[in-house]
C-alpha atoms as an extended CHARMM CRD file, in Angstrom:
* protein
*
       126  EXT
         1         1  UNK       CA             72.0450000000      131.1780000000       95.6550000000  PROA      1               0.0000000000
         2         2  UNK       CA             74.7410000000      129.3220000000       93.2570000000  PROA      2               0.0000000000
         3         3  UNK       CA             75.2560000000      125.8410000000       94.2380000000  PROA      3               0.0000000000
         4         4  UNK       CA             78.4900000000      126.5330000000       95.0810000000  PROA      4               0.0000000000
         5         5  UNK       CA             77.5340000000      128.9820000000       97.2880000000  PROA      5               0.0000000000
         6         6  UNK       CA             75.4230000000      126.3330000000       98.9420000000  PROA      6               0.0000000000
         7         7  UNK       CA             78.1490000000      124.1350000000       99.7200000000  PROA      7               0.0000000000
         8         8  UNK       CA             80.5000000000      126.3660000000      100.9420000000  PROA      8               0.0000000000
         9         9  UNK       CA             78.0580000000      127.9120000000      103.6400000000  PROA      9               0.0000000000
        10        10  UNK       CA             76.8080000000      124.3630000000      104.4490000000  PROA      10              0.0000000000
        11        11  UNK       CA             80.8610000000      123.3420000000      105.1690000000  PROA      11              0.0000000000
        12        12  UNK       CA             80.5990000000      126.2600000000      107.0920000000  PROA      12              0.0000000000
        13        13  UNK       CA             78.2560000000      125.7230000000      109.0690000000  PROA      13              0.0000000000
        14        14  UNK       CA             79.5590000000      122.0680000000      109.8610000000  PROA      14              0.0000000000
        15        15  UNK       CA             82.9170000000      123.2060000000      111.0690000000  PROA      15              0.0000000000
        16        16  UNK       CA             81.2190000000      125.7710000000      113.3580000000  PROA      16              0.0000000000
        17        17  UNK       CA             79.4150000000      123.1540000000      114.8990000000  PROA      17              0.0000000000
        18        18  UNK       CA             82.3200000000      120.6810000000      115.2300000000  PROA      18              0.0000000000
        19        19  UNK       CA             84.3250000000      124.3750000000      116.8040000000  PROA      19              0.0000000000
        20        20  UNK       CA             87.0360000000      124.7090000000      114.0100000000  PROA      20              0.0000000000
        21        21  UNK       CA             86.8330000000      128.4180000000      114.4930000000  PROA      21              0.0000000000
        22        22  UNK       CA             86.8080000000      128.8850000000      117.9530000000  PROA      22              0.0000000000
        23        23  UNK       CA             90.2880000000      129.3880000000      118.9160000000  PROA      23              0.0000000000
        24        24  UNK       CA             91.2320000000      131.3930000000      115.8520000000  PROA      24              0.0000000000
        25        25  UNK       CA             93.9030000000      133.9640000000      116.2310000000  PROA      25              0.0000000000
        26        26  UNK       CA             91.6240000000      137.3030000000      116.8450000000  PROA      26              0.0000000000
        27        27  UNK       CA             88.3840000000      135.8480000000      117.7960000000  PROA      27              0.0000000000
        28        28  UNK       CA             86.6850000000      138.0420000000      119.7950000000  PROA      28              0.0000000000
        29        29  UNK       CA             88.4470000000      140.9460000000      118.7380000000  PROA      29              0.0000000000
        30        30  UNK       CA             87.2440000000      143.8480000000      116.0630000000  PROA      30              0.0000000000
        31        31  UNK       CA             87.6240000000      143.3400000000      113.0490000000  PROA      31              0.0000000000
        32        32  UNK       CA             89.8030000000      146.3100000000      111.1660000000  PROA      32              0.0000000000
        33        33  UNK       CA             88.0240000000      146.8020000000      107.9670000000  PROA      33              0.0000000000
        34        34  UNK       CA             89.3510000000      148.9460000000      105.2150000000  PROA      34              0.0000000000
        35        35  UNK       CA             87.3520000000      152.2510000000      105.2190000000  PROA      35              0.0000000000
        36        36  UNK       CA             86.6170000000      152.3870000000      101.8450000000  PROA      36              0.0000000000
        37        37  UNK       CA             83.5820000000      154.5400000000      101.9730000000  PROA      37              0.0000000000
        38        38  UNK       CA             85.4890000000      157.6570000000       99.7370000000  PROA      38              0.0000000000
        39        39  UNK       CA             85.9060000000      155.0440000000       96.7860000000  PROA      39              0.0000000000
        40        40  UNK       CA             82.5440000000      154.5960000000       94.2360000000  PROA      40              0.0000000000
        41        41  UNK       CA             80.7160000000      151.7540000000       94.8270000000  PROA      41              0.0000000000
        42        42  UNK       CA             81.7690000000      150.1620000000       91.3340000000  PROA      42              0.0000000000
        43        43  UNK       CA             85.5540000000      150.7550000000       91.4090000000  PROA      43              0.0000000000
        44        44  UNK       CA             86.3090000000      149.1080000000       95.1040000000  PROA      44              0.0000000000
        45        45  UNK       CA             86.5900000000      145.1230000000       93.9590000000  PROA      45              0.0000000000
        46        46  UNK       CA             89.3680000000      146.9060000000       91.6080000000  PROA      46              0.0000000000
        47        47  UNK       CA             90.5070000000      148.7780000000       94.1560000000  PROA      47              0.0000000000
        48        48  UNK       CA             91.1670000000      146.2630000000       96.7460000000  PROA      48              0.0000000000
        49        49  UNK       CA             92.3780000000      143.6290000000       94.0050000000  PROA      49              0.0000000000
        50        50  UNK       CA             94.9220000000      146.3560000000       92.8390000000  PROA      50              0.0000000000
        51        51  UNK       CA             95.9940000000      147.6670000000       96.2990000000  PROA      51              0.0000000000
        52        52  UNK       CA             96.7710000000      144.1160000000       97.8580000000  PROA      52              0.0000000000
        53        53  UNK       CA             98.8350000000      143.3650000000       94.7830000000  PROA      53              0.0000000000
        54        54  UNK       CA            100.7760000000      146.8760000000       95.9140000000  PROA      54              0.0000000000
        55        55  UNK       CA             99.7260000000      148.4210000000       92.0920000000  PROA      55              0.0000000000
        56        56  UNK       CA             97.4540000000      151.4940000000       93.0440000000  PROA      56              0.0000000000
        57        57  UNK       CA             97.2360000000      153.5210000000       89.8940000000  PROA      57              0.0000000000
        58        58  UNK       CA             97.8240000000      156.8320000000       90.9340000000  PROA      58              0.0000000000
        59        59  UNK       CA             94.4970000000      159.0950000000       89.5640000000  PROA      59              0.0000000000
        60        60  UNK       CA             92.3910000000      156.4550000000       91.3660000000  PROA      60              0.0000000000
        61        61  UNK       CA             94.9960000000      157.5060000000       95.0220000000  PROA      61              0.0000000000
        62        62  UNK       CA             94.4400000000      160.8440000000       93.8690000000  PROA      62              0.0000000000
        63        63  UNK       CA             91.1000000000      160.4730000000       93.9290000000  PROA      63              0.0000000000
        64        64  UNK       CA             90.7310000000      159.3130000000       96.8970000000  PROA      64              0.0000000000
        65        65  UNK       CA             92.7470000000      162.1440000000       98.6440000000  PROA      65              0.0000000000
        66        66  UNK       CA             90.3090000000      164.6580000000       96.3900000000  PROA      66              0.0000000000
        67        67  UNK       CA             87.0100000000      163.0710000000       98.2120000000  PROA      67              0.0000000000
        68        68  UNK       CA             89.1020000000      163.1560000000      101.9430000000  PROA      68              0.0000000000
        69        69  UNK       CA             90.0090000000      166.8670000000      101.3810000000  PROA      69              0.0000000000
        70        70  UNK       CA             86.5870000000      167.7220000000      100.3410000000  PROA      70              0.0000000000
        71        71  UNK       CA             84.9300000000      165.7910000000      103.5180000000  PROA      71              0.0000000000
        72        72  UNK       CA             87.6180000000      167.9240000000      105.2600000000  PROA      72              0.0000000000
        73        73  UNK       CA             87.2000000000      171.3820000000      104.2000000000  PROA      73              0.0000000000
        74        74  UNK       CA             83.4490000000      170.9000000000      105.5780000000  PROA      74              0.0000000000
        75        75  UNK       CA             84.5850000000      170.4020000000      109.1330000000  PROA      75              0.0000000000
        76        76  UNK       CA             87.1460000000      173.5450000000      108.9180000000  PROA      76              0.0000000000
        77        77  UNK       CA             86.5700000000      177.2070000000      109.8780000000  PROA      77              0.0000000000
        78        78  UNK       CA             87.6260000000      180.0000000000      108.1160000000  PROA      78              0.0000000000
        79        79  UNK       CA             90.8490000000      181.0060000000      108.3160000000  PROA      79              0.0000000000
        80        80  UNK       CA             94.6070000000      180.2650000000      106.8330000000  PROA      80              0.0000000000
        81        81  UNK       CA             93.8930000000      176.4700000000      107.4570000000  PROA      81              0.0000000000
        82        82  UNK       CA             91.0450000000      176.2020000000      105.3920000000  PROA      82              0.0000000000
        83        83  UNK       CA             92.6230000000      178.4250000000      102.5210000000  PROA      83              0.0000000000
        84        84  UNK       CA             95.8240000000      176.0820000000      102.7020000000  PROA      84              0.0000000000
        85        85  UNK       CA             93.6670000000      173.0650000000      101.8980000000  PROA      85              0.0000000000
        86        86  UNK       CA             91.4010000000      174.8360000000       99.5280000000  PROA      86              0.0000000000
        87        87  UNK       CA             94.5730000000      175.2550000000       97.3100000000  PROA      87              0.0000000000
        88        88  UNK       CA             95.8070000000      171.9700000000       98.1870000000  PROA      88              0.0000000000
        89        89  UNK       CA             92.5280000000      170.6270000000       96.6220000000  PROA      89              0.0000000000
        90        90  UNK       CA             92.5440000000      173.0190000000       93.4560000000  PROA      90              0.0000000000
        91        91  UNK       CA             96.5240000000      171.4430000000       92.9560000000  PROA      91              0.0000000000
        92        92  UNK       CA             95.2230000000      167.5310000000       93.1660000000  PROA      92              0.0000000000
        93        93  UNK       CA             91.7270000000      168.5540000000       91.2940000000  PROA      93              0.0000000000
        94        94  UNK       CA             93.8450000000      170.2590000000       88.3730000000  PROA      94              0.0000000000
        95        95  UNK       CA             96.2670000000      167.2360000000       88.2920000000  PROA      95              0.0000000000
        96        96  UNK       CA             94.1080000000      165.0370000000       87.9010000000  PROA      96              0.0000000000
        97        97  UNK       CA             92.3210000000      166.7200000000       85.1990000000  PROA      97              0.0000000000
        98        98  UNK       CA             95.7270000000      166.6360000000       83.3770000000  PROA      98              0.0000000000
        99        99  UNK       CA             95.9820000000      162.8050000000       83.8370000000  PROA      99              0.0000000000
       100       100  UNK       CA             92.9000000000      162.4280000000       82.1490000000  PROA      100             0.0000000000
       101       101  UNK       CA             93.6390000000      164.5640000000       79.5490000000  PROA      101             0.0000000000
       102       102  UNK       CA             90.7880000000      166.8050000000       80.0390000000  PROA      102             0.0000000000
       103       103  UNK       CA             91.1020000000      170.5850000000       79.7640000000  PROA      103             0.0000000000
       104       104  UNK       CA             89.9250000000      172.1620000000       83.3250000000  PROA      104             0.0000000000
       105       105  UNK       CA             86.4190000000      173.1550000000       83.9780000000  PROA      105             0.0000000000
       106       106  UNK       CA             86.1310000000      175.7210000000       86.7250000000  PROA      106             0.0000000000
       107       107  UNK       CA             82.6050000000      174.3550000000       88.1080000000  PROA      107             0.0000000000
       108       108  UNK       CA             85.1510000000      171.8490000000       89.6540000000  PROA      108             0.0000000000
       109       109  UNK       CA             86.7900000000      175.2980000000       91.2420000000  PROA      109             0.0000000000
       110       110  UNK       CA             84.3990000000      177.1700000000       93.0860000000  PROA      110             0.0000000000
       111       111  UNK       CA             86.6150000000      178.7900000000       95.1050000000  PROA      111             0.0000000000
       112       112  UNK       CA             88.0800000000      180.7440000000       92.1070000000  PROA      112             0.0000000000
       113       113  UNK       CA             85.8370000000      180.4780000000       89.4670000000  PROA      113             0.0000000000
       114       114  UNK       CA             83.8270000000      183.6480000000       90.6210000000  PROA      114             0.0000000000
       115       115  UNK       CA             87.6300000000      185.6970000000       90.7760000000  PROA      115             0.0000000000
       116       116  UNK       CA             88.3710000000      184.4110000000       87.7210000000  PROA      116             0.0000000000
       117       117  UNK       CA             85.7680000000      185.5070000000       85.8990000000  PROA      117             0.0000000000
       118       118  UNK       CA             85.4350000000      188.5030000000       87.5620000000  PROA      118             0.0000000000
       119       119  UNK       CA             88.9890000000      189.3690000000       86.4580000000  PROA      119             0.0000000000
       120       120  UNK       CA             88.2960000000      188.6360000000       82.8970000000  PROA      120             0.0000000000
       121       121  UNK       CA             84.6380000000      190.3350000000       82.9650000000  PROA      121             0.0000000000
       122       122  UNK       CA             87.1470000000      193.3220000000       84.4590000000  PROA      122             0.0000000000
       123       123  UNK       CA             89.7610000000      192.9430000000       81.3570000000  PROA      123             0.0000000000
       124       124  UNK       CA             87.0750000000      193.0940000000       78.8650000000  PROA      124             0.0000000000
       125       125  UNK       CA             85.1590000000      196.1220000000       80.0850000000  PROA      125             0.0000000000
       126       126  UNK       CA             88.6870000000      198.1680000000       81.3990000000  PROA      126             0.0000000000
């Protein structure tokens, strides 16, 4: 531990023992923690710095919604629903490809990448 570190939990620890926290608004009550568990480990401290000063770039919001669709489409059944959000993932994965200035790689669409190749396998040959 830092020394500073070392005086800050032994100050701490004092005031809990003289009861300088026990009549804090909340106590008692849950704490509501961001849910941050969509956003990569290294990028959160960033994340959190940027969002409380109300600047969240917009590929790393995008991101986020990319990871929350994904965790969705595992939960849904087959059907219109499930296509809807498919495309609404293929939109938001191709966008942010174009923020980043990268051309598009279909291993990051497997929902078309078979029909798309099979279209242009279909082209070549007829």
């Amino acid at each position: 531990m830092f020394p500073l570190e070392i005086i800050a939990e032994e100050r701490i620890r004092e005031a809990m023992a003289r009861g300088e926290f026990a009549n804090l608004p909340g106590a008692g009550k849950p704490l509501h923690l961001e849910d941050d568990v969509m956003i990569p480990e290294d990028l959160r401290v960033a994340y959190k710095v940027l969002k409380n000063a109300g600047c969240i770039p917009p590929e790393l919001e995008l991101r986020k919604e990319i990871l929350t669709l994904r965790d969705l489409l595992r939960t849904i059944e087959e059907g219109d629903a499930k296509r809807d959000k498919i495309r609404e993932l293929n939109y938001k994965l191709l966008k942010i490809n174009l923020m980043r200035g990268r051309t598009v790689n279909l291993d990051e669409f497997p929902e078309y990448k078979e029909r798309i190749l099979g279209k242009m396998a279909g082209r070549k040959t007829g």
